[in-house]
Biopython code that builds the backbone (N, CA, C, O; Angstrom):
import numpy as np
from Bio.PDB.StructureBuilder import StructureBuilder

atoms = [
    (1, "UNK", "N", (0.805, -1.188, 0.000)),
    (1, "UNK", "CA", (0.000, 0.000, 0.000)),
    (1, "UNK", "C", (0.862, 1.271, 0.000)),
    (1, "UNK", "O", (0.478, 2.336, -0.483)),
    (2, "UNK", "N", (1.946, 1.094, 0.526)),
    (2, "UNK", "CA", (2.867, 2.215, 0.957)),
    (2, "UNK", "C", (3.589, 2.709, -0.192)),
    (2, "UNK", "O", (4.085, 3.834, -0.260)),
    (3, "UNK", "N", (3.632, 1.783, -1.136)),
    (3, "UNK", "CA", (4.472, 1.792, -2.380)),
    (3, "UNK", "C", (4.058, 3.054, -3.784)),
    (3, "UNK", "O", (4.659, 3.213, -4.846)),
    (4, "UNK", "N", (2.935, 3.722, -3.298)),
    (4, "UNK", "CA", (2.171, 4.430, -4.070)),
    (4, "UNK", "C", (2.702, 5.564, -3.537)),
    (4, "UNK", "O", (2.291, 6.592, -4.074)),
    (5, "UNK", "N", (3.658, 5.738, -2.456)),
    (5, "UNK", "CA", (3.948, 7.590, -1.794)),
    (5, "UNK", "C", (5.537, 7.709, -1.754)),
    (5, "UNK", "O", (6.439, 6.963, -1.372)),
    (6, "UNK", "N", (5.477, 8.927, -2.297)),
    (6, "UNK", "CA", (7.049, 8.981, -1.896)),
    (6, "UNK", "C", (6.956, 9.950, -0.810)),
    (6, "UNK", "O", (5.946, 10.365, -0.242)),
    (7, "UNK", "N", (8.442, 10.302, -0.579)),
    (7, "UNK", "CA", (8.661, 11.010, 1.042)),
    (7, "UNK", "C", (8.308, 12.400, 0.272)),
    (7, "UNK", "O", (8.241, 12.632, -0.935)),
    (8, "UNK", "N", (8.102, 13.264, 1.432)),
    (8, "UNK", "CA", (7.238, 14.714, 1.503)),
    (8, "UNK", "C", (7.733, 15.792, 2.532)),
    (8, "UNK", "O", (8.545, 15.110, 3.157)),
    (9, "UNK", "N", (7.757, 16.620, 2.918)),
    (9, "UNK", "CA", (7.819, 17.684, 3.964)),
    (9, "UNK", "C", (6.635, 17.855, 4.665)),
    (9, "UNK", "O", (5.498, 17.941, 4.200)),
    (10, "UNK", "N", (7.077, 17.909, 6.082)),
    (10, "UNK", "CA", (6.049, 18.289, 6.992)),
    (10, "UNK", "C", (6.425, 19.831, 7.774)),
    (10, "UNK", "O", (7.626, 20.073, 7.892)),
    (11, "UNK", "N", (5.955, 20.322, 8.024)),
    (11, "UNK", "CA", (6.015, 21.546, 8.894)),
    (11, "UNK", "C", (5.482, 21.632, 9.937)),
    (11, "UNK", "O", (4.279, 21.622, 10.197)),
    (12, "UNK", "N", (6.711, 21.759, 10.858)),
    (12, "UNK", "CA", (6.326, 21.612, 12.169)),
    (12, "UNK", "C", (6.056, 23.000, 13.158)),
    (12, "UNK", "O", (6.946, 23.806, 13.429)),
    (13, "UNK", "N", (4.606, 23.100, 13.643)),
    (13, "UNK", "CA", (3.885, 24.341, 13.981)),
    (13, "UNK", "C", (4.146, 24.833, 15.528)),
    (13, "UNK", "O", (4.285, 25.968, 15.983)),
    (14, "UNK", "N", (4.159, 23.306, 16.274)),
    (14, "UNK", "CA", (4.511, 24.213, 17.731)),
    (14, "UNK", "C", (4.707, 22.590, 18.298)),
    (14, "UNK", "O", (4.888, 21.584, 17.611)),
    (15, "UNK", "N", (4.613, 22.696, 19.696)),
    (15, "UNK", "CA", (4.797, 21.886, 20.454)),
    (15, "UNK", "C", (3.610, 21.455, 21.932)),
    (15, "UNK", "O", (3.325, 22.411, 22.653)),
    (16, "UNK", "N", (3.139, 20.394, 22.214)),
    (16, "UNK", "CA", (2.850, 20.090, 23.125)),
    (16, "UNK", "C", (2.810, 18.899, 24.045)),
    (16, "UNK", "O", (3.662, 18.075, 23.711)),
    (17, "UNK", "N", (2.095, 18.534, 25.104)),
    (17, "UNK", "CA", (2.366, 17.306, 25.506)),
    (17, "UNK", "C", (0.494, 16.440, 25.986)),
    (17, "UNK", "O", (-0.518, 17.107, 26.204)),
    (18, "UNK", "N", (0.556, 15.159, 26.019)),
    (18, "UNK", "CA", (-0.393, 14.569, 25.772)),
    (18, "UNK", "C", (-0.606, 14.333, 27.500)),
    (18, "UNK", "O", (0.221, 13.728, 28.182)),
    (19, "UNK", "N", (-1.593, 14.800, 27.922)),
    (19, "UNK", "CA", (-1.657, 14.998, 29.670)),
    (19, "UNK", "C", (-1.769, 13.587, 30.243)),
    (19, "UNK", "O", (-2.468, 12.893, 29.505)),
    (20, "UNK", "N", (-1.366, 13.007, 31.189)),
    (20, "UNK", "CA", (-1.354, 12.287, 31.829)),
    (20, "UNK", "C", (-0.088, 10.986, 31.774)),
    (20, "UNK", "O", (0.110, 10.022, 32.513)),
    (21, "UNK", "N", (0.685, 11.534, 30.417)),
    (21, "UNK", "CA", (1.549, 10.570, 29.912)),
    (21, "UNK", "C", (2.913, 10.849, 29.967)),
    (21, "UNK", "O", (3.751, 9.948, 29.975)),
    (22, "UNK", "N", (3.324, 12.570, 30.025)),
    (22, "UNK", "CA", (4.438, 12.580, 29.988)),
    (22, "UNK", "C", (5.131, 13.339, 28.880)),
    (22, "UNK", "O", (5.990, 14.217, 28.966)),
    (23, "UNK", "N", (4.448, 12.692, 27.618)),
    (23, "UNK", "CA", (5.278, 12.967, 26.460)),
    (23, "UNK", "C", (4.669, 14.615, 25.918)),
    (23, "UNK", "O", (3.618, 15.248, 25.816)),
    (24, "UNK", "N", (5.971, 14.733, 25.706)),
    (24, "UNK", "CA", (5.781, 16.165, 24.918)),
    (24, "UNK", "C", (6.592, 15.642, 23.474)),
    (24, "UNK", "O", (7.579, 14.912, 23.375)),
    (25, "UNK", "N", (5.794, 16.295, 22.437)),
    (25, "UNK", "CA", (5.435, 16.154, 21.288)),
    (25, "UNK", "C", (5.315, 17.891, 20.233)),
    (25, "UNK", "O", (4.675, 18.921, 20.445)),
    (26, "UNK", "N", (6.209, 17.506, 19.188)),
    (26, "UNK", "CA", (6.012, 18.473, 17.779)),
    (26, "UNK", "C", (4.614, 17.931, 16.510)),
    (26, "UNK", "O", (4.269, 16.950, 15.852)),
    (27, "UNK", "N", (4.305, 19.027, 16.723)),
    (27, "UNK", "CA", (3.095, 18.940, 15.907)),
    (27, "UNK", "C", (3.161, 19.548, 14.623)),
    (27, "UNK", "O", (3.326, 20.767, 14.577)),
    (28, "UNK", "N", (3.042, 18.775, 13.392)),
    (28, "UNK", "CA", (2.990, 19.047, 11.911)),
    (28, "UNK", "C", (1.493, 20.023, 11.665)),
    (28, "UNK", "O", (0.438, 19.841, 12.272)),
    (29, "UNK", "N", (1.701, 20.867, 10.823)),
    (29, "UNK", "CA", (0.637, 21.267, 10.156)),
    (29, "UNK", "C", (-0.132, 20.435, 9.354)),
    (29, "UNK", "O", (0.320, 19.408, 8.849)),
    (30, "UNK", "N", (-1.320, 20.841, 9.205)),
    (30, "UNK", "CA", (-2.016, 19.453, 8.400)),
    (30, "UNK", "C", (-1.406, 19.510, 6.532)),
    (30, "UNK", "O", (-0.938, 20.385, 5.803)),
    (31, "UNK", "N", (-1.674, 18.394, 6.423)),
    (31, "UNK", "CA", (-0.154, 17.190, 5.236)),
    (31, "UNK", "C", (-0.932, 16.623, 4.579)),
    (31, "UNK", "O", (-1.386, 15.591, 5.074)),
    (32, "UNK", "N", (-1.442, 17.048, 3.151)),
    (32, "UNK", "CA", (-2.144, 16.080, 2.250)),
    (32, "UNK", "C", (-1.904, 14.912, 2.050)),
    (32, "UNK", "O", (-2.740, 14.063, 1.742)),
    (33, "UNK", "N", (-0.598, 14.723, 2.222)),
    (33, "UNK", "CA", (-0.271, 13.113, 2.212)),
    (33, "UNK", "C", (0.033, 12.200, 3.158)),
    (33, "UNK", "O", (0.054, 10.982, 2.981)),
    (34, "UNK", "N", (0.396, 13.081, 4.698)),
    (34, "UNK", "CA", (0.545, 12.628, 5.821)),
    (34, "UNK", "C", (-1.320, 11.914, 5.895)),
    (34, "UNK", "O", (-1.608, 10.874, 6.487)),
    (35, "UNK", "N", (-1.954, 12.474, 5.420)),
    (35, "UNK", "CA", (-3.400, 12.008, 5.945)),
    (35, "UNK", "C", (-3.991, 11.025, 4.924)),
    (35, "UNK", "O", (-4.870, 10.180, 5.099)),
    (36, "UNK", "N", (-3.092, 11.429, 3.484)),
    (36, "UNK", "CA", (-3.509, 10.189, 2.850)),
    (36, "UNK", "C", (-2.627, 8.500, 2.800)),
    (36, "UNK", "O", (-2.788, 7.485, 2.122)),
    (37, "UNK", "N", (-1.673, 8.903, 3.903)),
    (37, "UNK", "CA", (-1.306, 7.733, 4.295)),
    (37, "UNK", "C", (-2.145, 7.244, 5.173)),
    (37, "UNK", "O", (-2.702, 6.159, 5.009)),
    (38, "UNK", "N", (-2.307, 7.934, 6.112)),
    (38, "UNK", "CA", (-3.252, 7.129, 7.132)),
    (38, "UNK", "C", (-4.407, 6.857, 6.947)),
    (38, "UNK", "O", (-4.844, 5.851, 7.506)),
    (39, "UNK", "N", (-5.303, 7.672, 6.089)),
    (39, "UNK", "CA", (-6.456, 6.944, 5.704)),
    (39, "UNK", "C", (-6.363, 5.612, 5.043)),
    (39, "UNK", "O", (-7.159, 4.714, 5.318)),
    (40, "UNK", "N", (-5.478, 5.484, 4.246)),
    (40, "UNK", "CA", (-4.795, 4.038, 3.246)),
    (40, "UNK", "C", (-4.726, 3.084, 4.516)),
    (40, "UNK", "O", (-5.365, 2.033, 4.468)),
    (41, "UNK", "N", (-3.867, 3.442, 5.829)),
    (41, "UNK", "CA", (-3.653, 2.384, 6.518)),
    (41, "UNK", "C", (-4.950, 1.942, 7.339)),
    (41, "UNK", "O", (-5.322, 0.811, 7.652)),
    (42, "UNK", "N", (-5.677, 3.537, 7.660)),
    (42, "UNK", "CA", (-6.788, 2.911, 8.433)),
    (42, "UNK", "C", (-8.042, 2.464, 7.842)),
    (42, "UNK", "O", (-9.058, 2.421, 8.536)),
    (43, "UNK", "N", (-8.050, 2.050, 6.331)),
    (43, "UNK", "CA", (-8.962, 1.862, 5.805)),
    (43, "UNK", "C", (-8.334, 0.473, 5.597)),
    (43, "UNK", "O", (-9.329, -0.196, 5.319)),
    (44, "UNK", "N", (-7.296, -0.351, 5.565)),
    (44, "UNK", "CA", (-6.923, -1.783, 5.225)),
    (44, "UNK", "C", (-6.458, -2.310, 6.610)),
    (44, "UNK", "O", (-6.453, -3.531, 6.771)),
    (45, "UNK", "N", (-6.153, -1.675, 7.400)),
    (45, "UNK", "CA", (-6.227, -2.004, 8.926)),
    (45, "UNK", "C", (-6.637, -1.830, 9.954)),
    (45, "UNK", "O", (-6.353, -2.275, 11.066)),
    (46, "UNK", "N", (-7.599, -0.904, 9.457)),
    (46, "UNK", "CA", (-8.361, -0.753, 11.164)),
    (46, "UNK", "C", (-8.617, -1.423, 12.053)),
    (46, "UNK", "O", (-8.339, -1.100, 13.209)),
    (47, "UNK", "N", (-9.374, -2.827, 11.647)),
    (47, "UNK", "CA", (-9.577, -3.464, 13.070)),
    (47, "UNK", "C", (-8.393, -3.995, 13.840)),
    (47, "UNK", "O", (-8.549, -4.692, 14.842)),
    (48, "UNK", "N", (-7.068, -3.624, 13.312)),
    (48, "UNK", "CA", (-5.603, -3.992, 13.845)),
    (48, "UNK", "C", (-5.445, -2.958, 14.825)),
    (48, "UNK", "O", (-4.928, -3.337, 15.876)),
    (49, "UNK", "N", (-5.851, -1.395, 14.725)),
    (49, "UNK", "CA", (-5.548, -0.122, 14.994)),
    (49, "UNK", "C", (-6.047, -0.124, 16.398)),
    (49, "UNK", "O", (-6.923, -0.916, 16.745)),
    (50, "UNK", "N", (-5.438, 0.865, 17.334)),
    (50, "UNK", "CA", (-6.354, 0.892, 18.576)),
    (50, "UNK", "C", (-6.979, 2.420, 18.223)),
    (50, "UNK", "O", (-6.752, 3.125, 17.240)),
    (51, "UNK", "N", (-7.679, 2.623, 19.161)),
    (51, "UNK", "CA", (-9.019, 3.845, 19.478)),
    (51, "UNK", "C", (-7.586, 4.909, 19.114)),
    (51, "UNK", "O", (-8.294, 5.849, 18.754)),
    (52, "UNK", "N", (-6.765, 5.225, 19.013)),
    (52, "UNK", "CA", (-6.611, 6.693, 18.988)),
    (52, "UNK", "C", (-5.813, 6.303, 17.448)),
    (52, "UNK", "O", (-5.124, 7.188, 16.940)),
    (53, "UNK", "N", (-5.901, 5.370, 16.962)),
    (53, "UNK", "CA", (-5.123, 5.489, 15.356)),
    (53, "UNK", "C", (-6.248, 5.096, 14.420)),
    (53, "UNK", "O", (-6.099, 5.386, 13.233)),
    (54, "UNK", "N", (-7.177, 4.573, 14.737)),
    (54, "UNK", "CA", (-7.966, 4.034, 13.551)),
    (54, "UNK", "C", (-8.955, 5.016, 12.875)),
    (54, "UNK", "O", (-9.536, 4.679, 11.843)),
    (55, "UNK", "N", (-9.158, 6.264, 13.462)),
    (55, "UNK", "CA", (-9.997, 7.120, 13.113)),
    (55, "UNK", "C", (-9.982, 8.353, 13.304)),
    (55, "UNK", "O", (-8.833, 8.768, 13.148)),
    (56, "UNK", "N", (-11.106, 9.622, 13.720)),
    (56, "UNK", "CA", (-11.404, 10.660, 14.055)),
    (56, "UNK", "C", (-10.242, 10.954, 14.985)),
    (56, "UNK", "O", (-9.919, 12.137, 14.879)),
    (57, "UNK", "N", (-9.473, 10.260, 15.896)),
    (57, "UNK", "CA", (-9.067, 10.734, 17.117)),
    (57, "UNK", "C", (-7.532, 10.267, 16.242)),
    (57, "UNK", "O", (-6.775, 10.070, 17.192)),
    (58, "UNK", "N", (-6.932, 10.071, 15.301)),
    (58, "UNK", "CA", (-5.787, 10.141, 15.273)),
    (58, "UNK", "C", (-5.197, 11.568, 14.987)),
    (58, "UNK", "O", (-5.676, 12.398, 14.214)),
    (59, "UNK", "N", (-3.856, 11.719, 15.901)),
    (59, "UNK", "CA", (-2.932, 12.867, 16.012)),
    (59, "UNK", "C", (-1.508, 13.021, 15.575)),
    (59, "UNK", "O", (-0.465, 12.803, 16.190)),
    (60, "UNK", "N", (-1.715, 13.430, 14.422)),
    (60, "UNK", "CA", (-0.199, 13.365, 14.081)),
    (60, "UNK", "C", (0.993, 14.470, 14.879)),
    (60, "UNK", "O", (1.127, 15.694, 14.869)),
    (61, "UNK", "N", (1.542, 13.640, 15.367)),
    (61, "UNK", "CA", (3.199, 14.003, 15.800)),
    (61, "UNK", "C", (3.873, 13.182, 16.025)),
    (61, "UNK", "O", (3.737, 11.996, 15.727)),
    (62, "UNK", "N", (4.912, 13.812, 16.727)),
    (62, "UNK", "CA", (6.669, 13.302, 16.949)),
    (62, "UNK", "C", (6.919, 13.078, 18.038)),
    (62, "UNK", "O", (6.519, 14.085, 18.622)),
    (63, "UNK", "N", (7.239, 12.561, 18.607)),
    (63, "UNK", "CA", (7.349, 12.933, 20.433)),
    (63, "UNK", "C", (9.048, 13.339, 20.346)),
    (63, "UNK", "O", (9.908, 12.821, 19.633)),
    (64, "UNK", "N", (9.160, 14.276, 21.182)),
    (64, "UNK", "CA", (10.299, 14.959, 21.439)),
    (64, "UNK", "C", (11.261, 14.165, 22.347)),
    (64, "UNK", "O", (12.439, 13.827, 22.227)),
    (65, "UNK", "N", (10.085, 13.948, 23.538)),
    (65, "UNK", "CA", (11.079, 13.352, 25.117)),
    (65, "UNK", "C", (9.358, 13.149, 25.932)),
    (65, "UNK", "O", (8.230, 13.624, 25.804)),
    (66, "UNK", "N", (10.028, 12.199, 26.736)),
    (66, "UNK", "CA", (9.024, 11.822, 27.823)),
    (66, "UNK", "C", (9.474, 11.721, 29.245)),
    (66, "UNK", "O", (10.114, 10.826, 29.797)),
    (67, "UNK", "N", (8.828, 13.225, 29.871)),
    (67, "UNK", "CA", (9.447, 13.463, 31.270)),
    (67, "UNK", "C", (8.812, 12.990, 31.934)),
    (67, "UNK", "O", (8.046, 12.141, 31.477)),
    (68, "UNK", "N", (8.801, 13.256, 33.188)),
    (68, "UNK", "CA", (7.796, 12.749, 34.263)),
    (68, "UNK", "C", (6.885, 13.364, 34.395)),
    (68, "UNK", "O", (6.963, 14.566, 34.648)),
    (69, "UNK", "N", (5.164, 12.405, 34.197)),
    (69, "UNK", "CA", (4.416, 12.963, 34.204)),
    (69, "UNK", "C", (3.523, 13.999, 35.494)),
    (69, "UNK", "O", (2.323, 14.228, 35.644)),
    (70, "UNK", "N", (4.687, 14.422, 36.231)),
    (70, "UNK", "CA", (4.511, 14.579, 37.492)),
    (70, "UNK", "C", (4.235, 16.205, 36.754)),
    (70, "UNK", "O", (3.412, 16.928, 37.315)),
    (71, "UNK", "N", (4.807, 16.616, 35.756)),
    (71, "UNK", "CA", (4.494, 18.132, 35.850)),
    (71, "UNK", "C", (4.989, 18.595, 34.203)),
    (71, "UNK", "O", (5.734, 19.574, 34.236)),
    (72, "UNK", "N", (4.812, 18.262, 33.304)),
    (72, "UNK", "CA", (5.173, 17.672, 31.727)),
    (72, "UNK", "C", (4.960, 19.626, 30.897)),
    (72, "UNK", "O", (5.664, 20.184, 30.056)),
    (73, "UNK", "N", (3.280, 20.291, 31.881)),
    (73, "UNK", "CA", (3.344, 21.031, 31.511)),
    (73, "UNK", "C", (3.927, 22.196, 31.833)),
    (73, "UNK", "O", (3.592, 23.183, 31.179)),
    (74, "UNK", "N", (4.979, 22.350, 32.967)),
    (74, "UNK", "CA", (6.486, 23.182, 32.990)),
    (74, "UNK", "C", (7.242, 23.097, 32.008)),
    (74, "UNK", "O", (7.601, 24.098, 31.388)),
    (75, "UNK", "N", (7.797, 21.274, 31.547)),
    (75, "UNK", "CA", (8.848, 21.288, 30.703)),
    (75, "UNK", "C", (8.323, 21.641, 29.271)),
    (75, "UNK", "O", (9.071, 21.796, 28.305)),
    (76, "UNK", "N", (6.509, 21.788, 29.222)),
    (76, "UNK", "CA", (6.396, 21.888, 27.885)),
    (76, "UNK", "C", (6.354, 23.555, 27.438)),
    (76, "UNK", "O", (5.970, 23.858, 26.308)),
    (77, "UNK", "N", (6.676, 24.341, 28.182)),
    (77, "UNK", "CA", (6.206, 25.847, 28.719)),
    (77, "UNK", "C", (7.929, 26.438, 28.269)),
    (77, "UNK", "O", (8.189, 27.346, 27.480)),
    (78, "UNK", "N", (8.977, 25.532, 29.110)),
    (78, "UNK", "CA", (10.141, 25.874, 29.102)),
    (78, "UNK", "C", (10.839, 25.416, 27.269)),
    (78, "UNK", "O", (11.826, 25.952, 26.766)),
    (79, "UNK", "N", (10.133, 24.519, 26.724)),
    (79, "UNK", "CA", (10.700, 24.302, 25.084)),
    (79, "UNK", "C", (9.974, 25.094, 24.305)),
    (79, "UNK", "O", (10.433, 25.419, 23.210)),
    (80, "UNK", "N", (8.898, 25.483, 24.661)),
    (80, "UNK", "CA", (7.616, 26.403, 23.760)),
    (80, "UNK", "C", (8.551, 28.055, 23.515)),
    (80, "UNK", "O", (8.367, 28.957, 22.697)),
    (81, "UNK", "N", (9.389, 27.921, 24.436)),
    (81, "UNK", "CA", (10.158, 29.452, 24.415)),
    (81, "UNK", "C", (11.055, 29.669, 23.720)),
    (81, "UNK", "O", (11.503, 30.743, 23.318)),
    (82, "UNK", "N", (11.571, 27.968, 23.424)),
    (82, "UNK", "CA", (12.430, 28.451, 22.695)),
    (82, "UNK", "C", (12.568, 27.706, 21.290)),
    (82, "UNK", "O", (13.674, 27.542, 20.775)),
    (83, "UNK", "N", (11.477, 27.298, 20.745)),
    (83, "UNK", "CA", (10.727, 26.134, 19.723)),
    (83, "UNK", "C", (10.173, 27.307, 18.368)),
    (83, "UNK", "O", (9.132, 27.964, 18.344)),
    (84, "UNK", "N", (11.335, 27.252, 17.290)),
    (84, "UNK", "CA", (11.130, 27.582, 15.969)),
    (84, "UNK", "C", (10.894, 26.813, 14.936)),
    (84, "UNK", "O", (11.646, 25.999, 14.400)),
    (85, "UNK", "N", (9.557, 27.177, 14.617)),
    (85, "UNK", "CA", (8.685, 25.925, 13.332)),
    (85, "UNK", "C", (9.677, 26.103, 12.229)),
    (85, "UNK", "O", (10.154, 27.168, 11.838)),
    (86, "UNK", "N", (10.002, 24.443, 11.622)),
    (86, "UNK", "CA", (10.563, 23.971, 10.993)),
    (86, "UNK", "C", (10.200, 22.892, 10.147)),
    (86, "UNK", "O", (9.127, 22.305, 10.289)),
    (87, "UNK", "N", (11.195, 22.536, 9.102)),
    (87, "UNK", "CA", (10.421, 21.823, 7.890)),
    (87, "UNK", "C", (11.501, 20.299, 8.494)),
    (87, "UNK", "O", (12.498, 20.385, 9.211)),
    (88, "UNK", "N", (10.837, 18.907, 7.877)),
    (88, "UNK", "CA", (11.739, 18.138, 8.392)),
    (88, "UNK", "C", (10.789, 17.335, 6.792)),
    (88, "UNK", "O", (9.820, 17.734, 6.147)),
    (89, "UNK", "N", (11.697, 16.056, 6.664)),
    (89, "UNK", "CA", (11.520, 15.342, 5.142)),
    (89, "UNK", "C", (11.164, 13.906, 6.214)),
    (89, "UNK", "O", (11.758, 13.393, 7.162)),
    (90, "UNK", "N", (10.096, 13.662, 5.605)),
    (90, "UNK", "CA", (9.482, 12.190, 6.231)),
    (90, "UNK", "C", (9.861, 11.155, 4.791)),
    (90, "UNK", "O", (9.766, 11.475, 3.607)),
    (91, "UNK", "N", (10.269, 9.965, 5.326)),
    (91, "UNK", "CA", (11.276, 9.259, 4.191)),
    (91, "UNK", "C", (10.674, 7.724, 4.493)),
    (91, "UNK", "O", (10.455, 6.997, 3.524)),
    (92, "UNK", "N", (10.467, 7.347, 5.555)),
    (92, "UNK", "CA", (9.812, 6.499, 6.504)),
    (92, "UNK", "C", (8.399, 6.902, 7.699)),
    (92, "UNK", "O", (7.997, 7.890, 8.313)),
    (93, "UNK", "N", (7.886, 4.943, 7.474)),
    (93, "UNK", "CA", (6.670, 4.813, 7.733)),
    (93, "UNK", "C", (7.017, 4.660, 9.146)),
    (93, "UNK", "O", (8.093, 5.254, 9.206)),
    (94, "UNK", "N", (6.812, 4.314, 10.073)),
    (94, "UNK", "CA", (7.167, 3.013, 11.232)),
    (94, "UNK", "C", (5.919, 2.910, 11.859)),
    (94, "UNK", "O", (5.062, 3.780, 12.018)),
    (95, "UNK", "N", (5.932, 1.407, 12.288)),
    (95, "UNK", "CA", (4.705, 1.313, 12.589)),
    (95, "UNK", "C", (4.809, 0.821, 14.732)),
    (95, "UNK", "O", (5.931, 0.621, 15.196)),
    (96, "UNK", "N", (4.026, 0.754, 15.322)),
    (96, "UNK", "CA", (4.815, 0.535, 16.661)),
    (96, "UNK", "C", (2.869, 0.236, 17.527)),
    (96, "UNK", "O", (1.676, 0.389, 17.269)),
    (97, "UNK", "N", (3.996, -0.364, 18.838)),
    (97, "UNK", "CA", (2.179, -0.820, 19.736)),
    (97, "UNK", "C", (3.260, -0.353, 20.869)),
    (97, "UNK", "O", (4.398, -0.641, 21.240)),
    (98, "UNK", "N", (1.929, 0.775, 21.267)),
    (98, "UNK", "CA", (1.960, 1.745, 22.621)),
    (98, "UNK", "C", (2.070, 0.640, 23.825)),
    (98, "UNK", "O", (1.265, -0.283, 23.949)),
    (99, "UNK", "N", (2.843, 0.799, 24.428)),
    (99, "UNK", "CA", (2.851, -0.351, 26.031)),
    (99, "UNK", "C", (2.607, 0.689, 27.242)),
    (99, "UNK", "O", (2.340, 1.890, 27.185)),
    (100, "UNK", "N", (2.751, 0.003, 28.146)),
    (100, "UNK", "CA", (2.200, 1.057, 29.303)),
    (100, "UNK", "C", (3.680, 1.531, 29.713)),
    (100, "UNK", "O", (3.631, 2.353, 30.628)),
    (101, "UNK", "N", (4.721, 1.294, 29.368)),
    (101, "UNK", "CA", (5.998, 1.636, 29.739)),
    (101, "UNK", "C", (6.836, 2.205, 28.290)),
    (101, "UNK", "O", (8.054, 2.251, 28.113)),
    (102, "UNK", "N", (6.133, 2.463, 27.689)),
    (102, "UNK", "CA", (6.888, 2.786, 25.844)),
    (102, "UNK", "C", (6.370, 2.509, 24.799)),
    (102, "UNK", "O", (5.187, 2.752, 24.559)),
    (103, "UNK", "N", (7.175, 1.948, 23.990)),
    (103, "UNK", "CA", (6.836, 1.683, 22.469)),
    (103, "UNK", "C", (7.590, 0.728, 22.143)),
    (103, "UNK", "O", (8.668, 0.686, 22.737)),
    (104, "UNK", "N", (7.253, -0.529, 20.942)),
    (104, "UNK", "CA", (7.860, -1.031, 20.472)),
    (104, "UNK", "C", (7.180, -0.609, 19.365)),
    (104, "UNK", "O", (5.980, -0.426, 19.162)),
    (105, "UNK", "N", (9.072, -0.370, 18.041)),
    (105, "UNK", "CA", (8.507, -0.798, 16.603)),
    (105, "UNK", "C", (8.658, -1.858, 16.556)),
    (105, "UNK", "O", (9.531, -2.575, 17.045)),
    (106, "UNK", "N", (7.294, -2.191, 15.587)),
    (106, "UNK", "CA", (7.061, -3.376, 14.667)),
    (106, "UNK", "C", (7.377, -3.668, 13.641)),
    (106, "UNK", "O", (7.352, -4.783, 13.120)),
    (107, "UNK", "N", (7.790, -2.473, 13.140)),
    (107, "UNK", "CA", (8.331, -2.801, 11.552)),
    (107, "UNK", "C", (8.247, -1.205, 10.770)),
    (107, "UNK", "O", (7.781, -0.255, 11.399)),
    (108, "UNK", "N", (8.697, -1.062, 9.493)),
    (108, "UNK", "CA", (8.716, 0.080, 8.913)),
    (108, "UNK", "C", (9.071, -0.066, 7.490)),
    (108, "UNK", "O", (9.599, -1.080, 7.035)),
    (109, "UNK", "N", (8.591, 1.574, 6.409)),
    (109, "UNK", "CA", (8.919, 0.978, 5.431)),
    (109, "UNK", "C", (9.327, 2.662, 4.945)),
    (109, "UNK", "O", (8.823, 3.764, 5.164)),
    (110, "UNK", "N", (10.498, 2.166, 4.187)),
    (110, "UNK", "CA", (11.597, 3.340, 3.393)),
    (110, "UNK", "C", (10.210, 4.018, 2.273)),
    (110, "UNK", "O", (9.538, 3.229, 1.608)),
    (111, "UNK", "N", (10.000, 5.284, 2.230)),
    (111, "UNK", "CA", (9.508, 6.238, 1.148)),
    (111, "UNK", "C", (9.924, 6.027, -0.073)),
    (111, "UNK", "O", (11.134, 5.807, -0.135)),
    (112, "UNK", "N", (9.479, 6.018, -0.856)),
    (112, "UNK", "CA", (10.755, 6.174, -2.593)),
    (112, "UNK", "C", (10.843, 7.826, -2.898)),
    (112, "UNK", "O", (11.510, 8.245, -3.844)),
]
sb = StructureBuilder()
sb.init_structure("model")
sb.init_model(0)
sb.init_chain("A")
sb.init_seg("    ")
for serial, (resi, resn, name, xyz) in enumerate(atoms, 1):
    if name == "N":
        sb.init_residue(resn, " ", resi, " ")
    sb.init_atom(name, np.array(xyz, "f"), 0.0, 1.0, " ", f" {name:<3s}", serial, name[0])
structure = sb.get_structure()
């Protein structure tokens, strides 16, 4: 399915963090093709997908770092100051299952 996109630019708009978790995260502007990848994936895999990738509620970003979620929105206050939107080249897919302690990838696939 993947074989139909080549790599693209994303632009990255600001920064935040996902409450209760820790992670602070760069956020892309919305990506005609960032979204027509994921519709491709969540339309041939959804019932693989959990609740925040298979649909309405997916969020595209990056995660930066994952502090302690003891207070995430200080450290996200202290990078916001000094966080200039930038272009970055997406070349790769990766695909990964959220654990309660991280991430594992599962696999990934090179852009043409």
């Amino acid at each position: 399915m993947l074989d139909d996109f080549s790599a693209f630019t994303v632009r990255y708009e600001g920064i935040g963090f996902f409450p209760g978790s820790g992670v602070i995260f760069a956020q892309p502007s919305e990506n005609p093709y960032l979204s027509a990848i994921h519709r491709g994936i969540a339309e041939r895999y959804g019932q693989d997908l959990d609740q925040w990738t298979r649909g309405e509620d997916w969020f595209p970003h990056t995660t930066l770092i994952t502090v302690p979620p003891a207070d995430p929105d200080a450290a996200c206050r202290a990078m916001r100051k000094l966080f200039v939107p930038f272009e970055a080249r997406i070349g790769r897919v990766e695909f990964s299952l959220v654990r309660e302690t991280g991430f594992t990838v599962l696999g990934g696939m090179e852009l043409k």
